[in-house]
N, C-alpha and C positions, 0 to 999 in steps of 0.2 A: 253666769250663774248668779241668780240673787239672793241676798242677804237674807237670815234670817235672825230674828231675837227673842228671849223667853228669859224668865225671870229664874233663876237661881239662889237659893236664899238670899233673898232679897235687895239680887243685885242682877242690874239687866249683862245676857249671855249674847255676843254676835258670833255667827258662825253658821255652818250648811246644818240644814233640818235633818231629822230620819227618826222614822216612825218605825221601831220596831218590836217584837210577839218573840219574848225569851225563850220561846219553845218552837217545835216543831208539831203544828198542829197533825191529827189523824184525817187521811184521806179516807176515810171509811168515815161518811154523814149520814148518819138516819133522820137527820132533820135538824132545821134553822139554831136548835137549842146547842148542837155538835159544834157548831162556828166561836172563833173566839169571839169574844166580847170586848167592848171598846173600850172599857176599863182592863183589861189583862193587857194592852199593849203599854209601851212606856214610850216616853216620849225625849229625844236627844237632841243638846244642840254641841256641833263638832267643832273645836278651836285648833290650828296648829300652833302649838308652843314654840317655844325660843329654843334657837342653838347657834354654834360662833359657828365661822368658816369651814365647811365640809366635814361639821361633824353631824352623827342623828338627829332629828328634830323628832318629836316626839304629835301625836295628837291628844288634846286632851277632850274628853269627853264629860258631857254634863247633863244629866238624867232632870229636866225641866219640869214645871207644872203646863199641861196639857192649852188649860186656857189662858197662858199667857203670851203662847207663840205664835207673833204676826210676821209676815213673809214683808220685804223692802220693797220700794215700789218704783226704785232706781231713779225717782226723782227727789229734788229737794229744795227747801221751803225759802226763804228770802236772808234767811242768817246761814244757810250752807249746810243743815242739820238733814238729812234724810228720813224721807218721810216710810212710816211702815203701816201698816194696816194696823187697826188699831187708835191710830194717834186722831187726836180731834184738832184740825187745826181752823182757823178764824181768817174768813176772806178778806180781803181792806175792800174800804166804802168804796172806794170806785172801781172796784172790780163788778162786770155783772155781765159778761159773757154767757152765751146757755142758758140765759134767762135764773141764774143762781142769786138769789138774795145777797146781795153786800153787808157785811158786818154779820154776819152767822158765824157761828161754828156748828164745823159738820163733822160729822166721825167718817175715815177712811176704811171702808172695806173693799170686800173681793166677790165678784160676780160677775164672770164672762170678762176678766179686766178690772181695776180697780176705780173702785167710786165713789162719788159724796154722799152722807145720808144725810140730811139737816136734823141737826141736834134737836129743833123747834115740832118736827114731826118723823118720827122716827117708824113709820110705816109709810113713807113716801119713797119711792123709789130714785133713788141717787142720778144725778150726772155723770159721765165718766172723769174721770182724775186723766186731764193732759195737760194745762200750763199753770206751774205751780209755784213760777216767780216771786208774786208778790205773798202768797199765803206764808202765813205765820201758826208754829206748830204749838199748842197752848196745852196741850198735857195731852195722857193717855187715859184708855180705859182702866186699866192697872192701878196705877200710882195715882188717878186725877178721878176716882167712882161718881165723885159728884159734879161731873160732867156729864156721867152716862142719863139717860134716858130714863 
């Protein structure tokens, strides 16, 4: 299972995702407008808490902002930090595999797999994200805005 993280008063949450609608919607639709709405669901990231030898452990739960939550991409960067969707990391000069620019930073998203977008054109369709040795993770969308786009 992969990691996921979202921001919590303004502090980053690691833990399993879930997306859920505090209600029980009516199976009775007269139309598109009956459906919830993307804003009525809330959005959770799930922690298990601490406990000593055989006793309860409890889960703690943490009601997130919506666009802060990027899913892990079970690799990581050249200092050993895990890379998440989301994060913009920076290729070294001699990297240039896939025909990828050297010395870029790219933002890491998710489409069919997760991929590069280059910072430098950000309607160009990304590389996929496989050997991510030498990359260096240089901020987020979140906390680093003026890196985005």
């Amino acid at each position: 299972m992969r990691e996921y993280r979202a921001k919590y008063s303004d502090k980053w949450i690691y833990g399993a995702y879930y997306k859920f609608l505090p209600y029980t919607p009516s199976p009775v639709i007269k139309d598109e407008t009956d459906l919830p709405s993307e804003n009525e669901y809330k959005h959770l990231i799930i922690t298990d808490g601490f406990s000593d030898w055989n006793m309860p452990r409890d889960l703690k739960v943490y009601e997130v902002e919506k666009d802060t939550v990027g899913q892990g991409t079970g690799m990581y960067d050249k200092n050993n930090h895990e890379i998440f969707e989301g994060d913009f990391i920076k290729i070294p000069d001699s990297w240039d595999d896939y025909g990828t620019a050297a010395g870029m930073i790219y933002e890491i998203y998710y489409n069919e797999g997760f991929r590069l977008k280059p910072k430098s054109n950000p309607k160009a369709r990304g590389n996929w994200l496989e050997s991510t040795k030498n990359f260096e993770i240089v901020g987020n969308k979140i906390d680093n805005p003026e890196l985005s786009y």
